[in-house]
C-alpha positions in Angstrom: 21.0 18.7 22.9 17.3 18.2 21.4 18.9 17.1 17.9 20.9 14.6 19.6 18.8 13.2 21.5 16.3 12.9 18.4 19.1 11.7 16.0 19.7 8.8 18.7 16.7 8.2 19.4 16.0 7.1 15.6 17.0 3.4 14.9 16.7 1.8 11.3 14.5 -0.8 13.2 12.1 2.0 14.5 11.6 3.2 10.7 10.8 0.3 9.7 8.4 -1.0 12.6 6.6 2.3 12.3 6.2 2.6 8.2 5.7 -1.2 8.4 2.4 -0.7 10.1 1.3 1.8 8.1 2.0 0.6 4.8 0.5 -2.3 5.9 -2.3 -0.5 6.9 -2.4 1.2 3.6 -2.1 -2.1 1.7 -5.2 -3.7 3.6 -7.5 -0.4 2.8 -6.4 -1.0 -1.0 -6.7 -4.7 -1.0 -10.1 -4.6 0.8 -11.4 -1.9 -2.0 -9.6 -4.1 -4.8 -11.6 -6.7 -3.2 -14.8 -5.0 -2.6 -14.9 -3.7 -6.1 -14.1 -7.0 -7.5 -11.1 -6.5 -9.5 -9.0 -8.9 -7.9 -8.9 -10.6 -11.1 -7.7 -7.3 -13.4 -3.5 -7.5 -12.9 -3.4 -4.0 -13.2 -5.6 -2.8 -9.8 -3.6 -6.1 -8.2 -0.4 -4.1 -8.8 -1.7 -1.1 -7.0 -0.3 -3.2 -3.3 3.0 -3.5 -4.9 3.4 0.8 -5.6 2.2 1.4 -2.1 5.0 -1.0 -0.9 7.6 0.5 -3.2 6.1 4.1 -1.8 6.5 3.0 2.0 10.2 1.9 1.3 11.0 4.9 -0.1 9.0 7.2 1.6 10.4 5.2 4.9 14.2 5.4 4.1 13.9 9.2 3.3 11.9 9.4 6.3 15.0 8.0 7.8 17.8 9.9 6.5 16.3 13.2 7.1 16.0 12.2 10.9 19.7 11.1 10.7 21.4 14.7 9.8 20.8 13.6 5.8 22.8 10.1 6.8 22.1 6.2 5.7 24.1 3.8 5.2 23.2 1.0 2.9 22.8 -1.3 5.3 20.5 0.9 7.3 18.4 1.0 4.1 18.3 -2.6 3.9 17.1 -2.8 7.2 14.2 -0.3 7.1 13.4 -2.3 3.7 13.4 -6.0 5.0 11.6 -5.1 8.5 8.8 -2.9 6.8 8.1 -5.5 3.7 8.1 -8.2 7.1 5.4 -6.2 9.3 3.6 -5.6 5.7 3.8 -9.0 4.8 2.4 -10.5 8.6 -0.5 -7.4 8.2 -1.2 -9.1 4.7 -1.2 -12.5 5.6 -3.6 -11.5 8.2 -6.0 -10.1 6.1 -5.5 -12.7 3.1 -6.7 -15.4 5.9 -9.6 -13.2 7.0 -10.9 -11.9 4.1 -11.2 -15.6 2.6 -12.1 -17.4 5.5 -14.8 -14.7 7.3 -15.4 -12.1 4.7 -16.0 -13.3 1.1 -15.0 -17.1 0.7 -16.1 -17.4 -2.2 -13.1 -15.2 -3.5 -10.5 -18.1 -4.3 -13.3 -19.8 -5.7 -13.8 -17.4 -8.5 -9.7 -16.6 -8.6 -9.4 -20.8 -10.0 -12.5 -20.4 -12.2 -10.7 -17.2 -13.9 -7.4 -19.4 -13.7 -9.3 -22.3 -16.1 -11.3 -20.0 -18.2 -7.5 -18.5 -19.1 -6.0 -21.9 -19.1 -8.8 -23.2 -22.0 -8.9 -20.1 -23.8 -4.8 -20.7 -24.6 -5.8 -24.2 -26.2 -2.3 -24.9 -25.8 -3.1 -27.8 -22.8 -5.5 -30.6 -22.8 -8.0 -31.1 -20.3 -6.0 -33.8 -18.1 -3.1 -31.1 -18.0 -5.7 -28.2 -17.1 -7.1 -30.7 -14.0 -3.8 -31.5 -13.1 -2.5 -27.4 -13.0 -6.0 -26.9 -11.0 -5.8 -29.2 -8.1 -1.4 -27.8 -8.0 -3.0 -24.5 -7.9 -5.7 -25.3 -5.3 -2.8 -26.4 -2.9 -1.7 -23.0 -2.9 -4.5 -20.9 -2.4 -5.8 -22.2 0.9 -5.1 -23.0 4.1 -1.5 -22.2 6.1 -0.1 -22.2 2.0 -1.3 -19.2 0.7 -0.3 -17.1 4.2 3.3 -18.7 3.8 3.1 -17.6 -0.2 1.9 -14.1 0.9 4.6 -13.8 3.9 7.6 -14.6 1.8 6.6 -12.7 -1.5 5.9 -9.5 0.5 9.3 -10.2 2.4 11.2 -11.5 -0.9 9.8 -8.3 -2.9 10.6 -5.6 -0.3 14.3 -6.7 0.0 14.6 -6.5 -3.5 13.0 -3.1 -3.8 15.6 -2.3 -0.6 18.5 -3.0 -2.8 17.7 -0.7 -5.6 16.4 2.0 -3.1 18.7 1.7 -0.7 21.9 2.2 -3.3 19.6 5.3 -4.6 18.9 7.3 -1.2 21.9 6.1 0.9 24.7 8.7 2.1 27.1 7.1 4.7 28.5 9.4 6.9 32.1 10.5 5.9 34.0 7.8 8.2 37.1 10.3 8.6 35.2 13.2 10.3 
């Protein structure tokens, strides 16, 4: 009677909800050090938020499947996938707007700075082209912008990692049983 009431108990939504808020926890604790230490500008620490989202997926929809009698549909996958990289992406957003309105402003700053040195170092644009890409670029990295950005590429990346995870870990229960 204990199982069953477990098993029920466990919704897709609930995986998601809770691994959501802890990967998003996890995300801010590596963002802030990524951050801290200054290597927001070095693409490989930068990638480090994307493993622990690919980790909290997975780790989520195992989570998931173990609690369902070693059962998950696809579309239970996708759910725990698209909730989680939602909750992450809000938690994200969240800090994004903190951390460069009240902790270090200075930090997009020094993101378009690295953005022209790279641009002039290519000598493949003039400097009309490189003023123009700057004030594009400056539109995106402030203000309600860059929260949308971070939203929707948290959101838009979890649902693709879903996909692939989701068609690896599912097992639908047998519908003839």
């Amino acid at each position: 009677m204990t199982t069953e009431n477990t098993s029920s108990l466990v919704t897709p939504s609930a995986i998601g909800m809770r691994y959501g808020l802890l990967t998003g926890l996890v995300s801010i604790i590596v963002s802030f050090a990524i951050y801290a230490l200054q290597l927001d500008q070095n693409s490989a620490a930068k990638f480090l938020t994307t493993v622990v989202l690919v980790v909290g997926i997975i780790l989520a929809q195992r989570n998931y499947k173990q609690l369902n009698a070693g059962f998950m549909s696809y579309g239970d996958g996708m759910t725990i996938g698209a909730l989680l990289s939602l909750v992450v992406g809000v938690l994200s957003a969240l800090f994004t707007y903190v951390y460069t309105h009240f902790i270090d402003a200075d930090v997009m700053t020094r993101a378009m700075e690295k953005a022209r040195t790279d641009m002039e170092a290519r000598g493949n644009m003039s400097d009309a082209q490189i003023d123009q890409a700057m004030a594009i670029s400056a539109k995106f990295t402030s203000g309600p912008i860059l929260l949308i950005i971070v939203l929707l590429g948290s959101l838009i990346f979890g649902v693709i990692i879903s996909l692939i995870t989701s068609a690896i870990i599912k097992n639908p229960k047998p519908e003839f049983e």
